[in-house]
PDB file of N, CA, C and O in Angstrom:
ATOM      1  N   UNK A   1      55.969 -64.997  59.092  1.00  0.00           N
ATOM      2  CA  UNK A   1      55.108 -63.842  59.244  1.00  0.00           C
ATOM      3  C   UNK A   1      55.287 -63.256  60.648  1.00  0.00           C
ATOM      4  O   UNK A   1      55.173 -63.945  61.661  1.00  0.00           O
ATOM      5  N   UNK A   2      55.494 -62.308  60.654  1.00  0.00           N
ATOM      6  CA  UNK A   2      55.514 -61.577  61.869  1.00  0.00           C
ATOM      7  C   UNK A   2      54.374 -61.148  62.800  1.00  0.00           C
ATOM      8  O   UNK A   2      53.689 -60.234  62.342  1.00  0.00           O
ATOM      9  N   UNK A   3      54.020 -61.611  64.014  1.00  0.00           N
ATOM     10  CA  UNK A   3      52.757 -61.288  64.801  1.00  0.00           C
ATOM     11  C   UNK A   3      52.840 -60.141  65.634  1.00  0.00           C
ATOM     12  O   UNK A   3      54.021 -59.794  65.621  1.00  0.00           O
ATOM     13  N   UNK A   4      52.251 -59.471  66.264  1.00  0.00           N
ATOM     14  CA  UNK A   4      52.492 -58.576  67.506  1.00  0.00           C
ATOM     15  C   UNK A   4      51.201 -58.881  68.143  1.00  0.00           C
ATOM     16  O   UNK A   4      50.206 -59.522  67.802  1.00  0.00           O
ATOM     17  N   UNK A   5      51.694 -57.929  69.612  1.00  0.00           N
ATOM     18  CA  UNK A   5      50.499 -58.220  70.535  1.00  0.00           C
ATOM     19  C   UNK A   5      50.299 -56.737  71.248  1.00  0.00           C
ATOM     20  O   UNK A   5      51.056 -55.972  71.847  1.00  0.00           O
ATOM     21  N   UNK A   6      49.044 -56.720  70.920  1.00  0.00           N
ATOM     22  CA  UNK A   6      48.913 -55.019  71.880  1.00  0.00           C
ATOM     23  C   UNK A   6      48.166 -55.609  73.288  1.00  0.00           C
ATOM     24  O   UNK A   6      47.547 -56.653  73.496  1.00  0.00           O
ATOM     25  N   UNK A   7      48.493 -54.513  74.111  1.00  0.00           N
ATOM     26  CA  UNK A   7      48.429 -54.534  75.700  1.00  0.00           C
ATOM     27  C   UNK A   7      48.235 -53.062  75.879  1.00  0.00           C
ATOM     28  O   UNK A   7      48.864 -52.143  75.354  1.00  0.00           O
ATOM     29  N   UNK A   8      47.270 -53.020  76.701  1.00  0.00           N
ATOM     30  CA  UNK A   8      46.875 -52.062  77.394  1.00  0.00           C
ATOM     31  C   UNK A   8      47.774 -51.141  78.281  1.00  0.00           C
ATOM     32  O   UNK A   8      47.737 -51.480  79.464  1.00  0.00           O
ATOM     33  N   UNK A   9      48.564 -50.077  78.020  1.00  0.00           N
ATOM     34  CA  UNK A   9      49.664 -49.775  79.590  1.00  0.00           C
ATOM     35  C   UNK A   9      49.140 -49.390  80.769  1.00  0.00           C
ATOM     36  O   UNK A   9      48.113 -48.839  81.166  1.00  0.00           O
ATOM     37  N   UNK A  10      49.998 -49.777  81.156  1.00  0.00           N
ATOM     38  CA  UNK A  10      49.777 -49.816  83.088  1.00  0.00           C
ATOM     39  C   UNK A  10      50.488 -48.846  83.928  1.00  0.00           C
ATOM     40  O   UNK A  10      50.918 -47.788  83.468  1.00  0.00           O
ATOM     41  N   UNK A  11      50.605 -49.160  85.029  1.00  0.00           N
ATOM     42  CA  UNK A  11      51.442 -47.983  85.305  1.00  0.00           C
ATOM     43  C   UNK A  11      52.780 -49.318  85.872  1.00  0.00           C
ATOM     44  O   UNK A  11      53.834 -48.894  86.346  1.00  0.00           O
ATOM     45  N   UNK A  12      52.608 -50.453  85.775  1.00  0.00           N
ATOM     46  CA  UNK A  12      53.954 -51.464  85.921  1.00  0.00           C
ATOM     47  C   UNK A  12      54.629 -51.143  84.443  1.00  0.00           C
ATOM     48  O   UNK A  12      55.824 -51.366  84.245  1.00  0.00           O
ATOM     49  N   UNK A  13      53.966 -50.731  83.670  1.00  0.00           N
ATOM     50  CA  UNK A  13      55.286 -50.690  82.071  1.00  0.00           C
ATOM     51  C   UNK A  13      55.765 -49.352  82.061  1.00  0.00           C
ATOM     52  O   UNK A  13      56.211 -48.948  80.987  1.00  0.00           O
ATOM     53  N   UNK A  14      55.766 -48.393  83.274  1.00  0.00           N
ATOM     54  CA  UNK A  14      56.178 -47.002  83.145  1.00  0.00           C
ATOM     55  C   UNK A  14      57.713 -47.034  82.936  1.00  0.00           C
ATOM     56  O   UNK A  14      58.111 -46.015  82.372  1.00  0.00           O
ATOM     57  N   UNK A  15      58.594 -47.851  83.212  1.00  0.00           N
ATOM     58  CA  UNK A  15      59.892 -48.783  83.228  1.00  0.00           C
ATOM     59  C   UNK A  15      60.274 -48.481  81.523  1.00  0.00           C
ATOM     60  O   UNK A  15      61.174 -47.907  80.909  1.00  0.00           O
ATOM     61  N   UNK A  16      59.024 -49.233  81.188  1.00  0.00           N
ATOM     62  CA  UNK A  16      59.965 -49.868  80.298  1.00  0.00           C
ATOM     63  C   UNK A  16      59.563 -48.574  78.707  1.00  0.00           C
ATOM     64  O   UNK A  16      60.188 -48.472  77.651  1.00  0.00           O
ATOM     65  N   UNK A  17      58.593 -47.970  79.073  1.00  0.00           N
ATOM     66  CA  UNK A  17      58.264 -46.696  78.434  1.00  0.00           C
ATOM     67  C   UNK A  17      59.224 -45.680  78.457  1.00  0.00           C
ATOM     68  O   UNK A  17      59.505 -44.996  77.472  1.00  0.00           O
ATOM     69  N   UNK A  18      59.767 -45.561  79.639  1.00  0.00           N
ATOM     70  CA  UNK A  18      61.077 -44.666  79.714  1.00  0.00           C
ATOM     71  C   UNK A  18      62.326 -45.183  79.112  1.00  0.00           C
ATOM     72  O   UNK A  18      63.200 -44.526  78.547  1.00  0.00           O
ATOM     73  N   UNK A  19      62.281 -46.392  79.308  1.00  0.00           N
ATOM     74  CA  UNK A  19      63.274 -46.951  78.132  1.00  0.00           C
ATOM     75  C   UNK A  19      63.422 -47.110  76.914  1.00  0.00           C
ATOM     76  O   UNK A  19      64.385 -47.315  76.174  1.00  0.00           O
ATOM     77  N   UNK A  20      62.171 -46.971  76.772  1.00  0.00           N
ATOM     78  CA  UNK A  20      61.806 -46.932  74.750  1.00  0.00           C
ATOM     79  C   UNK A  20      62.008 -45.551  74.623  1.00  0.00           C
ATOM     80  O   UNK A  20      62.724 -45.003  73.784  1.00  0.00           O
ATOM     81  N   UNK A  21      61.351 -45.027  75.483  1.00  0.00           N
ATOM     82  CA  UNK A  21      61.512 -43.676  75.036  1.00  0.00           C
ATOM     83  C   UNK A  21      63.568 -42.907  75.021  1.00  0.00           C
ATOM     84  O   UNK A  21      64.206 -42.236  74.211  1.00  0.00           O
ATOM     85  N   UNK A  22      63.853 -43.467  76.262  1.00  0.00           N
ATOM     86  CA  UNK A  22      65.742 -43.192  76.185  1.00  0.00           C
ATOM     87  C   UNK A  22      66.776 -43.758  75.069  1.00  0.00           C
ATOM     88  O   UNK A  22      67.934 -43.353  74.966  1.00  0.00           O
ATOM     89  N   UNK A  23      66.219 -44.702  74.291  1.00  0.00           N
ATOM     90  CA  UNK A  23      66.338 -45.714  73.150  1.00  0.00           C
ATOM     91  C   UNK A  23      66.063 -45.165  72.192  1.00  0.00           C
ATOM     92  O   UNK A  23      66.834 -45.477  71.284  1.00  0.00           O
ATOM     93  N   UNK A  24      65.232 -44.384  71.868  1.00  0.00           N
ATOM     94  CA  UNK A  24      64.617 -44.334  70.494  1.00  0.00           C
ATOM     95  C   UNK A  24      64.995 -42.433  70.043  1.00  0.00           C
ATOM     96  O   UNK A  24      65.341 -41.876  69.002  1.00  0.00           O
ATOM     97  N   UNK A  25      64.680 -41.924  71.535  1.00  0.00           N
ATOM     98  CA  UNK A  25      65.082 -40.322  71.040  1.00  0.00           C
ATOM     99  C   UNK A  25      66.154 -39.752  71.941  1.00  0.00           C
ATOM    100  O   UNK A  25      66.745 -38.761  71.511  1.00  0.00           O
ATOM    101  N   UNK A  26      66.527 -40.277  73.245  1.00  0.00           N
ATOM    102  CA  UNK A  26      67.544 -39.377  73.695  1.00  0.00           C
ATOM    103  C   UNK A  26      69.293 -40.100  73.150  1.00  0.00           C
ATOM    104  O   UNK A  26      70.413 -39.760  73.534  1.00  0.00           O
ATOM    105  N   UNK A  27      69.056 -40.719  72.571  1.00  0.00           N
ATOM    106  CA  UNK A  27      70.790 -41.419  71.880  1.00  0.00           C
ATOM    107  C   UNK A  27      70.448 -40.905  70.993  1.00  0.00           C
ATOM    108  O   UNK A  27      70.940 -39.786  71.140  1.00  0.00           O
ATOM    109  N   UNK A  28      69.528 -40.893  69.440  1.00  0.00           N
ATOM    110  CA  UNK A  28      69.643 -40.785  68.007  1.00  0.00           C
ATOM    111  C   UNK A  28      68.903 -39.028  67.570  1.00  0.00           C
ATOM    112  O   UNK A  28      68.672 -38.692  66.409  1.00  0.00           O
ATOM    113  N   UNK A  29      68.610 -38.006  68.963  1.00  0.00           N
ATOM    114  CA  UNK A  29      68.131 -37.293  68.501  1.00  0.00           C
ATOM    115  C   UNK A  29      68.804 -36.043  68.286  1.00  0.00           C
ATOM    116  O   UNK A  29      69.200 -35.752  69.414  1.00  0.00           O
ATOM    117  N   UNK A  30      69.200 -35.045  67.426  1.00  0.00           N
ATOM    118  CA  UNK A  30      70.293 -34.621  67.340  1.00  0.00           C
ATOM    119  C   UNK A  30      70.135 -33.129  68.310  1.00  0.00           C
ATOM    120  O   UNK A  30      71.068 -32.330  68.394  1.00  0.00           O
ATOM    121  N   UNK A  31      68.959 -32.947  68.922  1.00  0.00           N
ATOM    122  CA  UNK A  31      69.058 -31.837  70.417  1.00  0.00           C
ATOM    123  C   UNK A  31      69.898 -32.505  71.076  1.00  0.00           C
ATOM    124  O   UNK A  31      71.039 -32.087  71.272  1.00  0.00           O
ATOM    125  N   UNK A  32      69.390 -33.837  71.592  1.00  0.00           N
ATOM    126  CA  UNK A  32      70.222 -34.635  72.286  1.00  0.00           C
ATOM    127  C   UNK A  32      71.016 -34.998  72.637  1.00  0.00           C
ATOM    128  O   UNK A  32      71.467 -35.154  73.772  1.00  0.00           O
ATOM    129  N   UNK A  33      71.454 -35.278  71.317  1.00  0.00           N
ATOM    130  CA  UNK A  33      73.202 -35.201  71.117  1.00  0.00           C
ATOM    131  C   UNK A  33      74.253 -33.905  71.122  1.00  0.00           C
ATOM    132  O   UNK A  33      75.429 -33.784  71.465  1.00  0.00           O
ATOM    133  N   UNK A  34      72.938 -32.712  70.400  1.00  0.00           N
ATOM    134  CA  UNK A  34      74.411 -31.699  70.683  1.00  0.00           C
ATOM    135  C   UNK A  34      74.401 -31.286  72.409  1.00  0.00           C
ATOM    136  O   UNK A  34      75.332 -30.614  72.852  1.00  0.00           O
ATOM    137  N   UNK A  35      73.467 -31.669  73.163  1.00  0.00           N
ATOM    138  CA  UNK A  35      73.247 -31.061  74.498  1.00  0.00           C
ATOM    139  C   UNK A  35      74.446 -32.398  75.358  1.00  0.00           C
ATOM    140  O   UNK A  35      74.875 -32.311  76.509  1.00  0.00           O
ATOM    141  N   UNK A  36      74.617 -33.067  74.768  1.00  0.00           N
ATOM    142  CA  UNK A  36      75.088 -34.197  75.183  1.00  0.00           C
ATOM    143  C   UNK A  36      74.154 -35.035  76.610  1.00  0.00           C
ATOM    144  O   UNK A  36      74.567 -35.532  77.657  1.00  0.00           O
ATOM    145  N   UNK A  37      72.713 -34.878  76.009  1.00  0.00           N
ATOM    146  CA  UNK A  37      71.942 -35.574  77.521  1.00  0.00           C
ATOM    147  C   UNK A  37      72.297 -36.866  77.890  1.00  0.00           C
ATOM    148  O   UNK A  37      72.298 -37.864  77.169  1.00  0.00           O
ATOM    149  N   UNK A  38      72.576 -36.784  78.978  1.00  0.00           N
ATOM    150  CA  UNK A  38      73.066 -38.278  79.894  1.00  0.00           C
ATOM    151  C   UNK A  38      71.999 -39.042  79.922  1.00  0.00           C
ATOM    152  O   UNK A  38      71.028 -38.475  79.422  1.00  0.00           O
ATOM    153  N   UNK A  39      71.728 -40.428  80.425  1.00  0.00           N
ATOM    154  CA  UNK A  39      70.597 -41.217  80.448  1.00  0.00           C
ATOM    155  C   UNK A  39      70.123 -40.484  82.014  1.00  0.00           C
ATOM    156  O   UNK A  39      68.897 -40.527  82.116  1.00  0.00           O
ATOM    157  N   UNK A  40      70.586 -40.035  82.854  1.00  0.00           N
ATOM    158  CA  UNK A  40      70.157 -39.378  84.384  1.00  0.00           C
ATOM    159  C   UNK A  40      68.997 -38.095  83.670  1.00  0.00           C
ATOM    160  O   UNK A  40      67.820 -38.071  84.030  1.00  0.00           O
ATOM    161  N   UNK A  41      69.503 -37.192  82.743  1.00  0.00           N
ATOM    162  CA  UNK A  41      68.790 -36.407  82.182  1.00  0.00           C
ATOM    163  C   UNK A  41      67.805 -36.497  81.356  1.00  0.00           C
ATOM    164  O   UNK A  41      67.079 -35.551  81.051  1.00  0.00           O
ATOM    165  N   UNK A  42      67.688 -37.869  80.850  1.00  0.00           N
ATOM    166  CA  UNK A  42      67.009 -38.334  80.166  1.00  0.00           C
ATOM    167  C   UNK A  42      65.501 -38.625  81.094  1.00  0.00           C
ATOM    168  O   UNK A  42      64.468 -37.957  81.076  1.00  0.00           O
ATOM    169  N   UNK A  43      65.780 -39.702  81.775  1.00  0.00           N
ATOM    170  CA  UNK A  43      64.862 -39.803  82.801  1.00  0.00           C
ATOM    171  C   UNK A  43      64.208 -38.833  82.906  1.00  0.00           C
ATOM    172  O   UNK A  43      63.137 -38.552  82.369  1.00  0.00           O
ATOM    173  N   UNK A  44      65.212 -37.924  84.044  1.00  0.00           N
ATOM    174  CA  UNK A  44      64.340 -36.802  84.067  1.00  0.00           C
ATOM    175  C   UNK A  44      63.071 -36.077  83.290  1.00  0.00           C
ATOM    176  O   UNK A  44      61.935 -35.735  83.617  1.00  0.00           O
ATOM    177  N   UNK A  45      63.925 -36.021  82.004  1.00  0.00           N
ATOM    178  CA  UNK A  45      63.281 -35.087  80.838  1.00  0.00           C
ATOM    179  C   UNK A  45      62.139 -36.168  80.270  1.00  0.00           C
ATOM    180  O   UNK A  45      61.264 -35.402  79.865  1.00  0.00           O
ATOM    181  N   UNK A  46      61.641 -37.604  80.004  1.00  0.00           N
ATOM    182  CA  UNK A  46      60.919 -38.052  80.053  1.00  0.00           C
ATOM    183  C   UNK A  46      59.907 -38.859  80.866  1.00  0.00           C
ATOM    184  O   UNK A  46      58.900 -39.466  80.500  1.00  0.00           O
ATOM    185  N   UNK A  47      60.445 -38.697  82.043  1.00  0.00           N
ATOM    186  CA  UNK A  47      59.385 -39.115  83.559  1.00  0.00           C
ATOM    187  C   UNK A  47      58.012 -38.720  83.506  1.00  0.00           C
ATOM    188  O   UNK A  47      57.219 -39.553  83.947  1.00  0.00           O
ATOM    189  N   UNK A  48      57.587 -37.748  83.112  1.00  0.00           N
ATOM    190  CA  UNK A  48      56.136 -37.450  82.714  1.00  0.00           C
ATOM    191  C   UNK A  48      55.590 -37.853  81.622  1.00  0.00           C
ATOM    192  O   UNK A  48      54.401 -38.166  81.552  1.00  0.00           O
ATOM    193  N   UNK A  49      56.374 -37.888  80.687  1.00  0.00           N
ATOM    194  CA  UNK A  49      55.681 -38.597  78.747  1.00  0.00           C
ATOM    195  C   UNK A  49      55.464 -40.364  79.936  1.00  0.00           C
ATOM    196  O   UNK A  49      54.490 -41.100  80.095  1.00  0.00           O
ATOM    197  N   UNK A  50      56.396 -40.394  80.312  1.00  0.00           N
ATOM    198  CA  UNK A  50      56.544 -42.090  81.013  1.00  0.00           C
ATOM    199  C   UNK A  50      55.391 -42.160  81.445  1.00  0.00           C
ATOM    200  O   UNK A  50      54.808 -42.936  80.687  1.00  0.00           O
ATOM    201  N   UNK A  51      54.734 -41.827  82.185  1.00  0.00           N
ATOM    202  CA  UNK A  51      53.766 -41.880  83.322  1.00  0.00           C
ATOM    203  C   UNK A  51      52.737 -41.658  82.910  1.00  0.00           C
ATOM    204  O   UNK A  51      51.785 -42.381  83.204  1.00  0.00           O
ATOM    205  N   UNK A  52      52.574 -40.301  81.884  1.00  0.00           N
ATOM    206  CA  UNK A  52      51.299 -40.200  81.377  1.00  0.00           C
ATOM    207  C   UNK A  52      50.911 -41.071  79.868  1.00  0.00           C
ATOM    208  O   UNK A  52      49.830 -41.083  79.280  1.00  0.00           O
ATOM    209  N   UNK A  53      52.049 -41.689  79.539  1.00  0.00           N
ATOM    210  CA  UNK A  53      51.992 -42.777  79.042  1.00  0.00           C
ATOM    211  C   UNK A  53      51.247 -44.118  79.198  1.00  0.00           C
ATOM    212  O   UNK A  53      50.962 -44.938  78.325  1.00  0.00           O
ATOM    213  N   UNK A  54      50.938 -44.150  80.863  1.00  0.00           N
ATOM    214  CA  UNK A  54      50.123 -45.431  80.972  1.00  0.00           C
ATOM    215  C   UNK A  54      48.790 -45.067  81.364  1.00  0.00           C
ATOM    216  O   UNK A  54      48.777 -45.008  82.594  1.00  0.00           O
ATOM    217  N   UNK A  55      47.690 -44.804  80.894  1.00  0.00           N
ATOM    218  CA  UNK A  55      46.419 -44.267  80.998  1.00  0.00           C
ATOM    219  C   UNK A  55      46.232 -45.269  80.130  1.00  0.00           C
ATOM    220  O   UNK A  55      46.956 -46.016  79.472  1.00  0.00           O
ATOM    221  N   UNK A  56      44.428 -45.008  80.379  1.00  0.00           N
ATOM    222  CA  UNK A  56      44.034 -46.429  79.548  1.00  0.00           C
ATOM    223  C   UNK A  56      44.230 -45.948  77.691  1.00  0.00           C
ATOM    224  O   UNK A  56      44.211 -46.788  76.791  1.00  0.00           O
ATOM    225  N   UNK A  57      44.361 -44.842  77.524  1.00  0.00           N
ATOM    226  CA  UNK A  57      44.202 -44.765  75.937  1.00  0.00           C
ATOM    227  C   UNK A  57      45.566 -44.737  75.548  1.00  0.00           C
ATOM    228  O   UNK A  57      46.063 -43.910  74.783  1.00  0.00           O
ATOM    229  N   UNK A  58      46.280 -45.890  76.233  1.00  0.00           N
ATOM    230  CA  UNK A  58      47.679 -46.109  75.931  1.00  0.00           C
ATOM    231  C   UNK A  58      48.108 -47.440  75.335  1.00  0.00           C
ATOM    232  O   UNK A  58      47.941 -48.466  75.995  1.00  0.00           O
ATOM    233  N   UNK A  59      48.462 -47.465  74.544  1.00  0.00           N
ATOM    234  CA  UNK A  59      48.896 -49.037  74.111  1.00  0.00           C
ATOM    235  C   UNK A  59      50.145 -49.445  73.879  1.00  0.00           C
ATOM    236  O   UNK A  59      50.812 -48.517  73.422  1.00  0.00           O
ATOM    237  N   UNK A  60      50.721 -50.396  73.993  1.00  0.00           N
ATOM    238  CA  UNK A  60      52.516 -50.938  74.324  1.00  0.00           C
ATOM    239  C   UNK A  60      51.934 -52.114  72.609  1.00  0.00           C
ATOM    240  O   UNK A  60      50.803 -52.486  72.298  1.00  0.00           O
ATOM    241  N   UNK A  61      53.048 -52.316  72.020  1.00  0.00           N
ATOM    242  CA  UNK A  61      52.764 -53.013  71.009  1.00  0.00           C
ATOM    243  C   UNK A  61      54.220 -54.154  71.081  1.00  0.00           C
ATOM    244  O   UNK A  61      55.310 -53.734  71.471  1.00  0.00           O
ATOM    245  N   UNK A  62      54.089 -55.074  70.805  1.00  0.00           N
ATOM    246  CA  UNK A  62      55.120 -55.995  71.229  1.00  0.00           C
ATOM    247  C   UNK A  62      54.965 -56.667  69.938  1.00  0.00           C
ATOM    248  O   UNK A  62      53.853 -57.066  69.594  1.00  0.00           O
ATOM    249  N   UNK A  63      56.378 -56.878  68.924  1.00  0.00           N
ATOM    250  CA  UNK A  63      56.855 -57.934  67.971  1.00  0.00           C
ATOM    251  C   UNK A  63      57.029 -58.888  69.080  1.00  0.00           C
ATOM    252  O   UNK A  63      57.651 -58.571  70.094  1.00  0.00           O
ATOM    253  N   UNK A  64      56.482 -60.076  68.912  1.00  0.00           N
ATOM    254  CA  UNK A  64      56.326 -61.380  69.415  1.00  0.00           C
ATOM    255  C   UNK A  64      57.590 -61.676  69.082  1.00  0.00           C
ATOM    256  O   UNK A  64      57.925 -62.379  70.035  1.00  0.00           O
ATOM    257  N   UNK A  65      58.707 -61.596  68.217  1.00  0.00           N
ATOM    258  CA  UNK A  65      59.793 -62.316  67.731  1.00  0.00           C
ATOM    259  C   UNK A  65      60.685 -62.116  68.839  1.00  0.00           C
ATOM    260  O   UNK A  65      61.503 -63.031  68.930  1.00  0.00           O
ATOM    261  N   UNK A  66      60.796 -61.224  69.707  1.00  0.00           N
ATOM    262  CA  UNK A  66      61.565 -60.232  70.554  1.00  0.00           C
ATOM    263  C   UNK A  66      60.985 -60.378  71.989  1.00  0.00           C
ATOM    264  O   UNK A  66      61.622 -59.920  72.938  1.00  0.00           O
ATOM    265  N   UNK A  67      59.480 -61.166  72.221  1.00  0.00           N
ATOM    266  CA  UNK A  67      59.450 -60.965  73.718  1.00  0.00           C
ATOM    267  C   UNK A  67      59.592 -62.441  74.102  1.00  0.00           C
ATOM    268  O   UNK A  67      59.616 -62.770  75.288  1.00  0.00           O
TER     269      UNK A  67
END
């Protein structure tokens, strides 16, 4: 059975928010791809979703199998 664990975000998981976020839509999204955004542009273009990402009505959800 598969568990997860929710956590509150912080502004220490702003890291790893920008990485889910460079993972999930700037490789597989097809603006993305036809613009050809670099991971430098990426950043960029999600540094604020990142950040305002960790407020308290934010939650990080973790498959336990994986952390």
């Amino acid at each position: 059975m598969t568990t997860y664990t929710f956590v509150q975000a912080t502004e220490k998981d702003e890291e790893k928010i920008l990485e889910f976020l460079f993972a999930q839509f700037a490789v597989s999204d097809p603006i993305s791809k036809s613009i050809k955004l670099t991971k430098g542009d990426a950043i960029e273009l999600f540094c604020d979703d990142a950040r305002l990402g960790t407020n308290k009505y934010s939650t990080l959800i973790y498959d336990d199998r994986e952390r």
